[in-house]
Phi, psi and omega in degrees: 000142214264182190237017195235140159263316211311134175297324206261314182298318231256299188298328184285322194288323204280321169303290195304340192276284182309313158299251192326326187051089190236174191282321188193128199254152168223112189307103200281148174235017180057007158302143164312303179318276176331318185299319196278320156301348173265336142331304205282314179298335183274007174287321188266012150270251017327042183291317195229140197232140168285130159268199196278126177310307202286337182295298189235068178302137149074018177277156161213156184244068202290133166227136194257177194283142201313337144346331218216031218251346206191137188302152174291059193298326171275019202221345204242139192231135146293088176262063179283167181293297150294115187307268180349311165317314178296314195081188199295350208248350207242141168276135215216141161244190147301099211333285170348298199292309177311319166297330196252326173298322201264002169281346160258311124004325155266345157318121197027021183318307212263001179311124177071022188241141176285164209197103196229133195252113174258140086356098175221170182219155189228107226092149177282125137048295177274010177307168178241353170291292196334139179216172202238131152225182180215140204226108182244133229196179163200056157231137194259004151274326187293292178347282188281353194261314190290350167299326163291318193279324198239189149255106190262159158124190177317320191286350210265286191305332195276339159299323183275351192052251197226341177322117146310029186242105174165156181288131155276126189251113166245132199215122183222098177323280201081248170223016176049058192257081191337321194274303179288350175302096187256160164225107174227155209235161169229122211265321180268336156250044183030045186228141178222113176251126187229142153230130204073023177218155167232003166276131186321264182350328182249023190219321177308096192279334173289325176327249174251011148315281185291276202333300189271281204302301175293321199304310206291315170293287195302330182291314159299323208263306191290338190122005167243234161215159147208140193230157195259087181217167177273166161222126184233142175255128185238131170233120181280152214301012189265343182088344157298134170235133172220178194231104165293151153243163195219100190240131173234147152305107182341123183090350154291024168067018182303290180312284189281023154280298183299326154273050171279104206280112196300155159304148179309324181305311210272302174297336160297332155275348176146326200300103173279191196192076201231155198241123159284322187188134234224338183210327172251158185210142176220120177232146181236170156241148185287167170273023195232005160088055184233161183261145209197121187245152167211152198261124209291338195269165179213035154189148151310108183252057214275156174267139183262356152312111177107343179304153156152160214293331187233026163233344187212039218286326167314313164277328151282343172274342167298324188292008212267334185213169166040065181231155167256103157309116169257107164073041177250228167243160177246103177283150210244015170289311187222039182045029164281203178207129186250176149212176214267101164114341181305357184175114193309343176255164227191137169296112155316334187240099200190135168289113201263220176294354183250019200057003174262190191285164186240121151291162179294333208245014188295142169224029162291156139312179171233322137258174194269141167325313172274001148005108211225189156199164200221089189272144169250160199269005162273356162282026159291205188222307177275359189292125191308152164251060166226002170318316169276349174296118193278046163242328184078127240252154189273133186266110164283297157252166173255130182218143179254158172177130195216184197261103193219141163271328195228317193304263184326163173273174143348276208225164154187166184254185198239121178308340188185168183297319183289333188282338211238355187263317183308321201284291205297337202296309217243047186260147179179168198232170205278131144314136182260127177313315212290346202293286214239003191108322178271168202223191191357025181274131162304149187227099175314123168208088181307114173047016176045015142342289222293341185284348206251327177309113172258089190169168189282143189284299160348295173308324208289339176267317135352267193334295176318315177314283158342308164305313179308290177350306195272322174287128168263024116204114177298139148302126209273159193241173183185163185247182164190163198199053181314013218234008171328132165220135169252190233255008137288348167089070149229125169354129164259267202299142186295337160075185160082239192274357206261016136331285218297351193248338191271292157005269173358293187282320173311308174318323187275327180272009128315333169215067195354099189224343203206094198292158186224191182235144214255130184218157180311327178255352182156223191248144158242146168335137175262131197306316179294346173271025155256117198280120183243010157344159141077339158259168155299014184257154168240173180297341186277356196264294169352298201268002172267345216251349157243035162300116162308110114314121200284268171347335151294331206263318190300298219263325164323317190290323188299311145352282171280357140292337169297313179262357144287358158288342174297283220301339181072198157299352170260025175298135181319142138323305175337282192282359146316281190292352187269352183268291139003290163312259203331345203261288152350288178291341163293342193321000000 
């Protein structure tokens, strides 16, 4: 029996029912009891594995198929009505065509199979953020990971009421068939269809389906954003808390940016850190004419390679109870779970990510790179107690930031809000030999964007412009560049917690306490107003570390100009002319 009357809800479940043919649908309704029987069940399919109660209460270890490990980006489609719509960055069908391809496919995909209709929100329930989708999927890992990531159930249906306002999620296993996987978004008919995949990224439909891809469209129709950012709360000993946003590009320290533990100097003087959000962001403007955020997920959905106690211990303590482990290793000594840097010693007796035996002498990996853990975000440690609040917290900055050895500074600010849309258009980080083999090609990633925007990226900088407008007082923007290397090509800044000394100073120029020096791309630091007690660094290391090289910079603008040739005629005029300036101040 459906826990719903709404009409609109009713008639699609009843298409999808009929289209999939499954044995039986079943309604998540977020009681434990239900969860905990889809627990069990998904234990006795071996879908799902129980870990050690008293080590990890309430853990499990899900392995998706080898196949099947990581999102698609050549496999995930924009299908706006106009191919111009999607853009030069996006892979685009025709709707028509895209429906009828995954709809055959989806044809009786769910036959001897359950078929669970989750109800979730993004946001908390009473948010004025919030948007509703419904996910309807026949996997009992998608089931239990969105209990974690979203708020599913009756409280859900009872918010949407009778509305035709929510995302439609169609999620189908199928046979997982690589050749057949699709992720796909309908931008105009608020619809996601992902087909043939079981990795949490391509199926978890609130994720960066709903968050980004549909959100970054509706946010373009109503007037808002939804960006692919951290949210950190910082308070200084004085007890203000003010608030940032942070957008990087994958391998740039993003995560343990969001969970940042101040240095012993900072903690000893007052200084907290609390994470509102580790990856998404929705920003409005406020009435008081502040950009104002709330982060729409209510768990982690983090990589776990690399995790451990001393790059991240806030993000290895979310994982300690009610978590789902993906594709990582199982020591089979004490039923836990390991990965590659969680501990310097590696189990012996132990499974690896594919489930076989992991030998001692092995020089395989043992979990898969892409590895995950599926967290809920009040087992943080450090989590704002502003996480629920459905007004969301006041943005003083904003900061970009990618991965560079020698071009970007430390840090530096954006002259105005249109000069600081220009810094995200054009961020990007540096190749690593383990990325592709070349080694320092830039990799362009605008706002840290570019797989998630659902919309022509053009349009999508126009919005920031637009947005700049309306607010009378925009949040001041920065770049940061943790990744400075000197000629052994080793880290110069110590990175981690000592970020937090970079903070700092960006706070103080929001709220002009600390003056900088005027440089060819925007403002830098005066080397003595960064406190560096307590590292190994002087001011004179300092003032190399926000230095301009004219000649780097010369050959970055040539780069975006090369890479503003994609965008055409919807390239902003704006950032024309902020490229125009840069071009100008290198003369």
């Amino acid at each position: 029996m459906a826990p719903t009357k709404n009409p609109h809800l009713l008639a699609w479940i009843d298409e999808v029912t009929k289209l999939t043919k499954p044995d039986e649908v079943m309604w998540i309704t977020g009681e434990e009891s239900q969860l905990e029987d889809l627990r069990k069940e998904g234990c006795s399919t071996g879908e799902m594995i129980k870990l050690n109660e008293e080590k990890l209460p309430g853990c499990y270890l899900h392995r998706s198929d080898r196949q099947d490990v990581a999102r698609v980006e050549g496999r995930t489609f924009i299908c706006s009505r106009k191919e111009e719509d999607a853009g030069p960055t996006n892979n685009w069908m025709d709707p028509k065509e895209m429906y009828d391809l995954l709809y055959s496919i989806a044809d009786g995909s769910m036959k001897g199979r359950t078929m669970y209709v989750i109800p979730f929100s993004m946001g908390t329930v009473d948010s004025p953020f919030a948007k509703i989708g419904i996910e309807v999927t026949d996997s009992i890992y998608v089931v239990l990971s969105m209990a974690i990531m979203t708020r599913v159930g009756n409280k859900v249906l009872e918010a949407l009421g009778d509305s035709p306002d929510y995302t439609k999620g169609l999620h189908c296993k199928d046979k997982l068939d690589p050749e057949k996987r699709y992720i796909s978004h309908f931008p105009e008919d608020n619809t996601i269809i992902s087909v043939n995949s079981g990795y949490g990224g391509n199926v978890l439909l609130g994720k960066k389906c709903l968050a980004l891809r549909i959100a970054s469209h509706l946010g373009h129709q109503e007037g808002w954003m939804a960006e692919h950012m951290l949210i950190l709360g910082i308070e200084d000993p004085e007890g203000n808390v003010r608030y940032v946003t942070g957008a990087f590009p994958s391998a740039c320290g993003k995560t343990n940016l969001a969970m940042l533990i101040p240095p012993e100097k900072y903690r000893k003087a007052g200084w907290k850190v609390y994470c509102v959000g580790d990856d998404i962001a929705w920003l409005r403007i406020g009435e008081d004419g502040r950009l104002w955020a709330v982060n729409p997920e209510n768990g982690f959905f983090g990589v776990a390679p690399g995790t451990n106690n001393k790059s991240n211990p806030n993000a290895l303590a979310s994982t300690s109870k009610n978590t789902i482990f993906t594709n990582v290793v199982r020591n089979l000594d004490d039923n836990t779970v390991w990965w590659e840097k969680m501990t310097d010693e590696r189990p012996m007796n132990a499974e690896d990510w594919k489930g076989e035996i992991w030998p001692p002498e092995s020089t395989e990996k043992g979990a898969h790179p892409n590895s995950r853990f599926t967290a809920p975000a009040k087992n943080c440690p450090c989590i704002s107690s502003e996480f629920e609040n459905p007004k969301g917290v006041p943005i003083s900055a904003i900061i970009f930031g990618g991965r560079r050895a020698k071009t970007a500074p430390l840090v530096y600010q954006s002259r105005d809000w249109d000069h600081g849309v220009f810094v995200g258009s054009v961020m990007g980080s540096e190749t690593t030999a383990a990325a592709t083999g070349e080694v320092g090609v830039v990799r362009r990633d605008p706002m840290a964007m570019l797989p998630f925007c659902g919309y022509h990226m053009g349009d999508y900088w126009q919005h920031w412009m637009d947005m700049g407008k309306k607010m009378s007082n925009p949040p001041k923007i920065f770049n940061v560049n943790w990744f400075r290397t000197d000629e052994n090509g080793d880290f110069i800044w110590p990175g981690f917690g000592d970020n937090l000394r970079v903070l700092e100073w960006i706070l103080k120029r929001c709220e002009d306490k600390v003056d900088a020096d005027e440089v060819e791309i925007g403002y830098v630091p005066k080397p003595e107003d960064i406190d560096l007690e307590g590292t190994d660094l002087d001011t004179d290391t300092l003032a190399g570390l926000v230095a301009i090289d004219k000649d780097l910079w010369r050959e970055e603008a040539a780069g975006v100009h090369e890479f503003y040739g994609k965008f055409g005629d919807k390239l902003p005029d704006k950032l024309k002319e902020e490229l125009a300036t840069l071009d100008e101040k290198l003369k």
